[in-house]
C-alpha positions in Angstrom: 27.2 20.8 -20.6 24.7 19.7 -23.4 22.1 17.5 -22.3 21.7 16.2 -25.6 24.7 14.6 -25.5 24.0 12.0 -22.5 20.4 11.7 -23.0 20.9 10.0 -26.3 23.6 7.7 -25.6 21.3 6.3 -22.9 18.4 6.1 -25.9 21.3 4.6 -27.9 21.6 2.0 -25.1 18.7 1.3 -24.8 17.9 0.6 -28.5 21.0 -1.7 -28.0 19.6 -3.6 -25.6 15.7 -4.0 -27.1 17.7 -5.4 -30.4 19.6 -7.7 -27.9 16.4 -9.0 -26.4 14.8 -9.5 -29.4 17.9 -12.2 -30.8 17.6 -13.3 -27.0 13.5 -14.2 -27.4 14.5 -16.2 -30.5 17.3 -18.3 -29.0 14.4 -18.8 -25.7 12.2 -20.4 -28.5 14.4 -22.5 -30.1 15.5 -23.6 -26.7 11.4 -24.4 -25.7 12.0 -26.2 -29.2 10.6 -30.3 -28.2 13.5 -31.2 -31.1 15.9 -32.0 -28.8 19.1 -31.1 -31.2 17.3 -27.2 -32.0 17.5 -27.5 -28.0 20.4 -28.3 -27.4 22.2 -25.8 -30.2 19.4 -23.6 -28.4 20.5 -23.9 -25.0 24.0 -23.7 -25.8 23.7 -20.2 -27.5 22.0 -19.2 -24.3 25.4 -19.9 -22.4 26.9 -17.9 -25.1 24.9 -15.1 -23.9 25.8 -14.8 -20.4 28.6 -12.3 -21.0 26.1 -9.6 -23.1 23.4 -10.4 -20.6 25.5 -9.7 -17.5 26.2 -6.5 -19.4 22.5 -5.5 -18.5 23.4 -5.0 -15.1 26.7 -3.0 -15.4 24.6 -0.7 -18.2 22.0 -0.7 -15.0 24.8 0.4 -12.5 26.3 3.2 -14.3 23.1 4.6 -14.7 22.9 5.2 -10.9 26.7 5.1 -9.7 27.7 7.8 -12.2 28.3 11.2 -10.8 27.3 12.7 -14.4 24.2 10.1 -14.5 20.8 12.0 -15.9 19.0 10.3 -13.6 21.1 11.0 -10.7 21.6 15.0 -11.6 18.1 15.4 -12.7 15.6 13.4 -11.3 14.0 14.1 -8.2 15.1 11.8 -4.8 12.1 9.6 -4.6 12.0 9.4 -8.4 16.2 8.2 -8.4 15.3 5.9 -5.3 12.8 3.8 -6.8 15.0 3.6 -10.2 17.8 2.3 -7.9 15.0 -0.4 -6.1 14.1 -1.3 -9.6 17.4 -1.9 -10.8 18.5 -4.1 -7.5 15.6 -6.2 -8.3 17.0 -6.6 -12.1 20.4 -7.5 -11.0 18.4 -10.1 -8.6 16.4 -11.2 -11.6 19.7 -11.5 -13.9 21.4 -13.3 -11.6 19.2 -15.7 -11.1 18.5 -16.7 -14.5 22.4 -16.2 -14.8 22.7 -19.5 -12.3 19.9 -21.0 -14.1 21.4 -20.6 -17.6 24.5 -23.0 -15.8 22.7 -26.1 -14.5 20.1 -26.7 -17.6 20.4 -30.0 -18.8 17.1 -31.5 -19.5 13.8 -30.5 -21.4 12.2 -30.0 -18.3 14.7 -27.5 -16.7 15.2 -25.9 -19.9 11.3 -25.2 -20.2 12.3 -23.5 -16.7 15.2 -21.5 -18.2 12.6 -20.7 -21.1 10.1 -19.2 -19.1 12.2 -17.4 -16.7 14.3 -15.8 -19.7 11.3 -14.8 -21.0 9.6 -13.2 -17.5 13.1 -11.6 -17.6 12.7 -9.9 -21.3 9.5 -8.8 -20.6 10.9 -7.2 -17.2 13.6 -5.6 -19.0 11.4 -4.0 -21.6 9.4 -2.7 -19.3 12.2 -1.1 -17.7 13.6 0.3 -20.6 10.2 2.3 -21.2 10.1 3.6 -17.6 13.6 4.7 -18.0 12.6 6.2 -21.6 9.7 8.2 -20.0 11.8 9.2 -17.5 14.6 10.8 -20.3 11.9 12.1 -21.9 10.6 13.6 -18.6 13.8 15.2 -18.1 14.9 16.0 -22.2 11.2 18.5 -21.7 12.2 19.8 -18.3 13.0 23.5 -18.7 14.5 23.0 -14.5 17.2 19.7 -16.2 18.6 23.0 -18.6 18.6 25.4 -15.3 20.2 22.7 -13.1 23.1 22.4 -15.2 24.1 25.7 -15.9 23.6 26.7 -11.9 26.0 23.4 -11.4 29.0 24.6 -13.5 28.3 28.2 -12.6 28.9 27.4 -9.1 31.7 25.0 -10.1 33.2 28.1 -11.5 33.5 30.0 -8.5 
């Protein structure tokens, strides 16, 4: 098995999703726009949105689920275990903004929506460069190359 191979699509995905959240910051400030028409258009494009952000949390899911995850065949235990915390409090985060993103209807809820979407980007991001460091960790790891040929040497037998 290349490890190449998995370690970039997860980069890929990840690229993927930065570019998503930047078009996502720029829809949250139009939508703390005080025009109320730019809020509205605003607000609706963040409904639009709910399908690509809900995608966060499946992308989040497979990365743990997987039997051929990198993070599940190559990190260590503790290391995995906090990934999975971390990604159970995304899919909290995401759903609540999710709900949120429903029942907006005023400047003052969407100002809420606003700053939660953004708390959410930020969280996201900084998730992304844990999980980067963490594919980096494992891309240098002489042991991730050793792991997988003892894996389908065994499998072999």
């Amino acid at each position: 098995m290349n490890l190449r191979e998995p370690l970039e699509q997860f980069h890929h995905e990840h690229q993927d999703i930065l570019n998503f959240l930047q078009e996502w910051e720029q829809v949250l400030a139009l939508a703390a726009c005080e025009d109320p028409d730019v809020r509205i258009r605003a607000l609706q494009q963040l409904r639009e949105m709910r399908e690509r952000i809900g995608q966060i949390q499946q992308h989040c899911s497979e990365e743990e689920r997987s039997s051929e995850s990198v993070f599940r065949l190559y990190l260590d235990e503790d290391l995995f275990a906090e990934l999975c915390r971390e990604h159970a409090r995304l899919r909290e985060f995401v759903q609540e903004y999710l709900e949120a993103v429903t029942q907006f209807t005023t400047l003052p809820p969407a100002q809420q929506l606003v700053t939660l979407g953004r708390s959410l980007v930020e969280h996201l991001r900084q998730h992304i460069a844990l999980e980067e460091r963490l594919l980096e960790q494992i891309r240098n790891s002489a042991e991730a190359e050793e792991r997988i040929l003892l894996r389908y040497t065994q499998a072999a037998e």
